[in-house]
C-alpha positions in Angstrom: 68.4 -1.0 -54.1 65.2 1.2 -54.1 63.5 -1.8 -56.3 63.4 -4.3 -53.7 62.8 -1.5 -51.0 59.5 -0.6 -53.2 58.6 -4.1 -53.8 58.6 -4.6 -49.9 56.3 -1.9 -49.5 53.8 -2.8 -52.0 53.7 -6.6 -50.6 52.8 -4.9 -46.7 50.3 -2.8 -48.2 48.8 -5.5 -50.3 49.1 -7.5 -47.0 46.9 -5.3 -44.6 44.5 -4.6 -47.4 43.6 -8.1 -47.3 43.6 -8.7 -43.6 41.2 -6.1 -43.5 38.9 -7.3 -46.1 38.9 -10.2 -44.9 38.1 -8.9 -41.4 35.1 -6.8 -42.9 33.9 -9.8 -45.1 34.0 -11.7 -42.0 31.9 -9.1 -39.6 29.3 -8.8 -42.8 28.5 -12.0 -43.1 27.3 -12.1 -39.2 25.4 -8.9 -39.7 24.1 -6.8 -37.2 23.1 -8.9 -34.3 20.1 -7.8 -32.4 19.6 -5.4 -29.6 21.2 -7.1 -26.5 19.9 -7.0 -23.1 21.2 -4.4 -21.2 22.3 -5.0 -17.7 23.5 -3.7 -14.7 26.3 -6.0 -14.1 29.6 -3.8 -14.4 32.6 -6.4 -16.1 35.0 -3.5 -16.3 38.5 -4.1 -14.8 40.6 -7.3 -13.4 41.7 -8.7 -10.4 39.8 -9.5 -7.1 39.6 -5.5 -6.0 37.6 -5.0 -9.7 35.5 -8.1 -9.5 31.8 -7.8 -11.0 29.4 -5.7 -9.4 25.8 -4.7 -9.1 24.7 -1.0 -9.9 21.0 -0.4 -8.5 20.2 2.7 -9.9 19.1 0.9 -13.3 18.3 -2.4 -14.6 16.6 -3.1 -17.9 16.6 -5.7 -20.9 15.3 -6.1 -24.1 12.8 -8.7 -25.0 12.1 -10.4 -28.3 9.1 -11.5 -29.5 9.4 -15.1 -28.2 10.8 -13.9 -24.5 8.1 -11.6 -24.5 4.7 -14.2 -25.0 6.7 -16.3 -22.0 6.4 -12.9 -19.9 2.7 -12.4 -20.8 1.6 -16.3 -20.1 3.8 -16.8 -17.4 1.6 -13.2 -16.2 -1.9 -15.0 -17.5 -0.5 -18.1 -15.3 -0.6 -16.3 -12.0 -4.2 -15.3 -12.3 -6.9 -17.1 -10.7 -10.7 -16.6 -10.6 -12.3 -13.9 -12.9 -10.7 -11.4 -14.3 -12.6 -7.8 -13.9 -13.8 -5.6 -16.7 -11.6 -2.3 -17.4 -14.0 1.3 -17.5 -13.3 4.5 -18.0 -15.0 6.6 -14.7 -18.9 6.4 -14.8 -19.2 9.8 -13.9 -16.3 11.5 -15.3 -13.6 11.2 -12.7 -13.1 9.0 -9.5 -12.2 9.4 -6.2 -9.4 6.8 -6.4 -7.7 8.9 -8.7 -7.0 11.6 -6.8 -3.6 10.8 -5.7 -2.4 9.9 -9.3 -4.3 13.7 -10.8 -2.3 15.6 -8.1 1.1 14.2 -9.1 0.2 14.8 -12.5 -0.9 18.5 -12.1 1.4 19.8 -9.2 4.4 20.6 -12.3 1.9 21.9 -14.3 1.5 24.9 -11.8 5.3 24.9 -10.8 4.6 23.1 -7.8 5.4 20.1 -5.6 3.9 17.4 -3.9 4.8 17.5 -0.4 3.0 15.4 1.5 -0.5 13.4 1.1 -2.9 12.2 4.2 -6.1 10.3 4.2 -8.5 10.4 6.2 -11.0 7.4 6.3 -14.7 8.1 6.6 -16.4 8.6 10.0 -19.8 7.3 11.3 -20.6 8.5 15.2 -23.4 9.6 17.1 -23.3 11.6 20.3 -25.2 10.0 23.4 -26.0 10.3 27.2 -25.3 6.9 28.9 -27.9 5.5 31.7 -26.0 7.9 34.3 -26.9 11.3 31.9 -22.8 11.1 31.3 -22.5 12.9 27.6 -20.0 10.7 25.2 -19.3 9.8 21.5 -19.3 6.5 19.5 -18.0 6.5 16.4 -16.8 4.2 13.8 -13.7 4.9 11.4 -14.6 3.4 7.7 -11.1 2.5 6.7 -10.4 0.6 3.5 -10.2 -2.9 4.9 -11.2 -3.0 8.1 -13.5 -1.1 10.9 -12.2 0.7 14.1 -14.8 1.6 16.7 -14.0 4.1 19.6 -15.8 5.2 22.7 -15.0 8.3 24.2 -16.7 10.3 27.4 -16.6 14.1 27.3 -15.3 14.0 31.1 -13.2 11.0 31.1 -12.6 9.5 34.6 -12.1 5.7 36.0 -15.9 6.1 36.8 -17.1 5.7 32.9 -14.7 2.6 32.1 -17.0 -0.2 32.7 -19.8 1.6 30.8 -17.3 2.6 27.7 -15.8 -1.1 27.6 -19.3 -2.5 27.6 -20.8 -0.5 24.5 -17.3 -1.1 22.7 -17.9 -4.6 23.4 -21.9 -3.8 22.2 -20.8 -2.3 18.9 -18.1 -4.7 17.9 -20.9 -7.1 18.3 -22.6 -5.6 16.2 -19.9 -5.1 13.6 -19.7 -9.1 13.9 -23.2 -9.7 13.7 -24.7 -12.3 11.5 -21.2 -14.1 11.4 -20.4 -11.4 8.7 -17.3 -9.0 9.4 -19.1 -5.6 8.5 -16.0 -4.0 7.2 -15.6 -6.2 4.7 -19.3 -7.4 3.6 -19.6 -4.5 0.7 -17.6 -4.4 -2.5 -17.4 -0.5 -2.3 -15.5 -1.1 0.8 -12.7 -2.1 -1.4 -12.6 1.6 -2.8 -14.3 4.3 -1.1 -16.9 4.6 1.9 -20.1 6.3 0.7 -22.6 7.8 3.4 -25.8 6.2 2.0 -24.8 2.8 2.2 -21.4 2.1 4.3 -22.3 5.5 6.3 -25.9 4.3 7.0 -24.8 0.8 7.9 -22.9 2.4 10.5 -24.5 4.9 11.8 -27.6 2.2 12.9 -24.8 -0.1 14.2 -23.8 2.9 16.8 -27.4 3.4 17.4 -28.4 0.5 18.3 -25.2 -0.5 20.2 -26.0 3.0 22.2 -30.2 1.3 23.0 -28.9 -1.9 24.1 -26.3 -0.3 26.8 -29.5 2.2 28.0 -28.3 4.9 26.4 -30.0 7.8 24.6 -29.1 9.5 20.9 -28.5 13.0 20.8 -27.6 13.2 17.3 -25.3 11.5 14.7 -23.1 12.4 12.2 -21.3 11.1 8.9 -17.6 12.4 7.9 -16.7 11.7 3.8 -13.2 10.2 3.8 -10.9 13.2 2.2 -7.3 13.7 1.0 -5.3 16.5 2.4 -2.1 17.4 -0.1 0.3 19.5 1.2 2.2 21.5 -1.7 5.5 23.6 -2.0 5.7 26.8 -4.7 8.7 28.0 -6.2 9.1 30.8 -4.1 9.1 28.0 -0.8 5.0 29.1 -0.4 3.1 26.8 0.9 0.0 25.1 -0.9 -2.8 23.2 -0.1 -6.0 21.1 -1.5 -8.6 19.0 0.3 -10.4 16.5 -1.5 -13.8 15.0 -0.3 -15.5 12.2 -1.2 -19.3 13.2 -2.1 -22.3 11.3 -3.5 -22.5 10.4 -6.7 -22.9 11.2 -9.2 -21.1 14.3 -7.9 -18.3 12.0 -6.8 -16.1 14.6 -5.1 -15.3 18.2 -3.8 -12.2 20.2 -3.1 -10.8 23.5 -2.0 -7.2 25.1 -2.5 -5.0 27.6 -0.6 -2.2 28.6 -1.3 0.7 31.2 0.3 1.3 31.8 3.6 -1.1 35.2 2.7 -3.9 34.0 0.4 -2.9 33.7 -2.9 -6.2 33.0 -4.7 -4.7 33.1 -8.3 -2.3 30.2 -7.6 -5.0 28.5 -5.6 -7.3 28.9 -8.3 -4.7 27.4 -11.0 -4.2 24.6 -8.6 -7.4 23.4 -8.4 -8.1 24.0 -12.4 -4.8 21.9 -13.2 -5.9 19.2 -10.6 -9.3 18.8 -12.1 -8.6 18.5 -15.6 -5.8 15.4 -14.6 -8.4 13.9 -13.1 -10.4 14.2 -15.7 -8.1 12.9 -17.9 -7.2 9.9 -15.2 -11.1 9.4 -15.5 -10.7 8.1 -19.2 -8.1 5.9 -18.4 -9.9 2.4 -17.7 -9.9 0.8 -14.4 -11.0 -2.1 -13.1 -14.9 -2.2 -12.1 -15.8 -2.5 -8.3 -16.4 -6.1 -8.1 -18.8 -8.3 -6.4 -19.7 -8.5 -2.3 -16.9 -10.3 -0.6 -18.4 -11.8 3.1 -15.7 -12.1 5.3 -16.3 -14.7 7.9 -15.2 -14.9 11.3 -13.2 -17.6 12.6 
């Protein structure tokens, strides 16, 4: 009795030793397949309540090499025209770095990025109009486009035919030559600089101002600027202002920080800032490219 009772044994051992050689043999000779792509679709489950769904939080896939040369032509496809040159910054940093330098300094000092504002450059002039009424003309240099304003010290209905004509007279003159001025210069694209969009603008209000009968009292040109609004660890408040200079200065800021000044953190702040933008200076950028004319329709 305990023969065939051992022989059973031995044949069910032999048995699953086999079926799982066979299994391994069988999973070796697939090998290891390669990285799959990973997905957001979530399979898990049955029935209509546990159908597939989408997480958003995160997405990503692997490519191989082939998938990988579709993705860069099918990128090279969509290009058209020429392609500009990359650069480090000419003069060690750039303007248009500012907001990537702060985000990359503000942990550096145990801080965080609040809030950031810009403030497009300014060209105005203050005038007295035919009547001896005191106003300003100015233009905002924004990135794209060109806002004028009029405004009268002592506003009143009395001055609205005289502000609505030299609006009209300097948007004129934004227009003139069939050339949208806001537009016509390539470092329009980037960044306003006082002696050649500021200048530009400057003798538009002038001249605008002589054709209504007006006189010039002075003028004035405002660098467009950042103003980054910070939080400290201990809930302080923080604070830098970036201006946009002449070359081949390029820029200029100032830093507060606490509700009492602080000038240790302040000082730290402004050292962290400028070495990530120095360091954002390195990284090459696209050159400014060529005048683009806008034409008016």
């Amino acid at each position: 009795m305990p023969r065939p009772t051992a022989l059973r044994l031995i044949r069910c051992l032999t048995t699953g030793f086999l079926g799982s050689a066979a299994a391994l043999l069988l999973g070796g000779c697939r090998g290891t397949p390669p990285p799959a792509a990973a997905s957001n679709e979530n399979f898990t489950g049955s029935g209509v309540l546990s159908a597939p769904s989408i997480d958003d939080q995160w997405a990503s896939v692997v490519l191989d090499e082939a998938q990988r040369h579709e993705v860069v032509a099918a990128l090279r496809d969509a290009v058209s025209g020429e392609t500009l040159p990359l650069r480090v910054a000419e003069f060690g940093v750039r303007f248009e770095d500012v907001p990537r330098a702060i985000l990359t300094a503000a942990p550096t000092v145990e801080m965080a990025v609040m809030k950031q504002a810009f403030t497009p450059a300014m060209a105005s002039v203050n005038f007295l109009d035919p009547s001896g009424r005191a106003g300003v003309a100015s233009i905002d240099l924004h990135r794209m486009t060109a806002v004028a304003k009029v405004e009268y010290l002592v506003p009143g209905d009395d001055v609205a035919l005289l502000r609505a004509t030299l609006l009209d007279s300097i948007n004129d003159l934004l227009w003139s030559n069939d050339t949208f001025f806001a537009g016509g210069t390539a470092h329009r694209r980037a960044s306003a600089r006082e002696e050649e969009e500021g200048v530009q603008a400057v003798r538009i209000l002038e001249e605008a101002v002589r054709r209504s009968g007006g006189t010039i009292r002075d003028r004035a040109f405002e660098p467009e600027r950042y103003r980054i609004d910070l939080l400290m660890l201990d809930d302080q408040p923080a604070r830098i202002v970036v201006q946009r200079e002449s070359d081949p200065q390029v820029l200029s800021w100032k830093a507060w920080a606490g509700t009492f000044p602080m000038p240790e953190k302040a000082a730290a702040l402004g050292a962290a800032f400028e070495k990530a933008l120095r360091a954002w200076g390195q990284t090459p950028m696209p050159a400014v490219a060529g005048d683009v004319v806008i034409k008016r329709d």
